[in-house]
VEXDREN-549425 format. One line per field, with one value per residue (C-alpha): residue number from 1; residue in three letters; x, y, z. Coordinates in steps of 0.001 Angstrom, whole numbers, m for minus. Layout:
N
nr <- (NUM  ...);
rest <- (ALA  ...);
u <- (X  ...);
v <- (Y  ...);
w <- (Z  ...);
REM end
This chain:
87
nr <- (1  2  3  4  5  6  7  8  9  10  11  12  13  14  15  16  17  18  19  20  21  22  23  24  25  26  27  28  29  30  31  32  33  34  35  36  37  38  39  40  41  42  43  44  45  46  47  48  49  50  51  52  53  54  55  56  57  58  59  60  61  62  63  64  65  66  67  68  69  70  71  72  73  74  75  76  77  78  79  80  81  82  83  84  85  86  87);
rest <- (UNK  UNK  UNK  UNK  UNK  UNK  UNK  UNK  UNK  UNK  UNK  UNK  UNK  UNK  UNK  UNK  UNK  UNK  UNK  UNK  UNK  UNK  UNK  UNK  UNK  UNK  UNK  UNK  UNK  UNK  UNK  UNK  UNK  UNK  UNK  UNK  UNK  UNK  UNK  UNK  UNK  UNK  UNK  UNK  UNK  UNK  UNK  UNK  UNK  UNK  UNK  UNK  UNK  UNK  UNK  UNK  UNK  UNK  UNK  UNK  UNK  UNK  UNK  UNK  UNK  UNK  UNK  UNK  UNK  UNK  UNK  UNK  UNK  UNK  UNK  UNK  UNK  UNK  UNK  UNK  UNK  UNK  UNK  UNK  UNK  UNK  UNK);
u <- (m8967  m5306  m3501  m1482  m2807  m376  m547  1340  1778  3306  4261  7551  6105  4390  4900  4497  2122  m686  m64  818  4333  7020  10423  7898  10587  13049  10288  9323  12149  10659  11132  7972  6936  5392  1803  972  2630  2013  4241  1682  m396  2617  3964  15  2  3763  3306  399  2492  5196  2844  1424  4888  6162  2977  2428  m1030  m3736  m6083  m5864  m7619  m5836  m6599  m5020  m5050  m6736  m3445  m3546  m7423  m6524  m3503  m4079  m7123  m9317  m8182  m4188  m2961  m1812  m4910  m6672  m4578  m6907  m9907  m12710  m14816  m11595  m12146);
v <- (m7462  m6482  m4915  m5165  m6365  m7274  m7174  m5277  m7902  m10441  m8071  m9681  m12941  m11011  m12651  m10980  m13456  m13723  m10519  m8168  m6946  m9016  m7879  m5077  m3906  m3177  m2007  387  1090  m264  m3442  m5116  m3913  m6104  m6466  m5706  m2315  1504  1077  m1507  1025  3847  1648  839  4487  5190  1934  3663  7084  4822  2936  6431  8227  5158  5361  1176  2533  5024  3870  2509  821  1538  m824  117  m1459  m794  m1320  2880  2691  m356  35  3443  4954  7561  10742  10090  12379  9496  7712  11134  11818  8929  9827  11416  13406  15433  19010);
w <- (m18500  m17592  m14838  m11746  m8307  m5567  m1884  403  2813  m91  m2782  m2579  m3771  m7112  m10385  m13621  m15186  m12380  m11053  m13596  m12392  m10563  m8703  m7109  m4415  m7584  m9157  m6600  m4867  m1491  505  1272  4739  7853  7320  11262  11214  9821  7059  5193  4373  3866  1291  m287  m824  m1618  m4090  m6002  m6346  m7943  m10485  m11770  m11683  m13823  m16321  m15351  m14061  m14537  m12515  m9229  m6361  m3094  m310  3243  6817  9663  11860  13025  14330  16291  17615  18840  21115  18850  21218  19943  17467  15131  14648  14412  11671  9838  11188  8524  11295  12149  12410);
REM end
């Protein structure tokens, strides 16, 4: 089997021949973000976008953080935003 898998957290550290793609943040267009933060899973989704907009992927598995439900209480409008029993 073939593909691309990378991490968010080292995506900078990628190499083509045991990841499937290197130079991700040229490739992308984004710098690889701090793993404790909102942008690691911004850039997991932006990241994915990229892959299929470039035709490197046409399937994906999209893997985000937990960083929003933890960092913020569930009655805050930013980790509702996440939340799947949102009315």
């Amino acid at each position: 089997m073939t593909g691309i898998a990378f991490s968010a957290e080292k995506a900078n550290q990628a190499q083509e021949a045991t990841h499937g793609i290197g130079n991700v943040e040229t490739v992308l267009g984004l710098p690889t973000p701090a793993i404790y933060s909102a942008d690691a899973s911004l850039f997991v989704l932006r990241a994915g976008v990229a892959l299929i907009e470039k035709g490197m992927a046409d399937f994906l598995y999209l893997s985000l953080t937990d960083y929003m439900q933890h960092t913020f209480a569930p009655k805050k409008v930013l980790a509702g935003v996440l939340r799947s029993d949102r009315p």
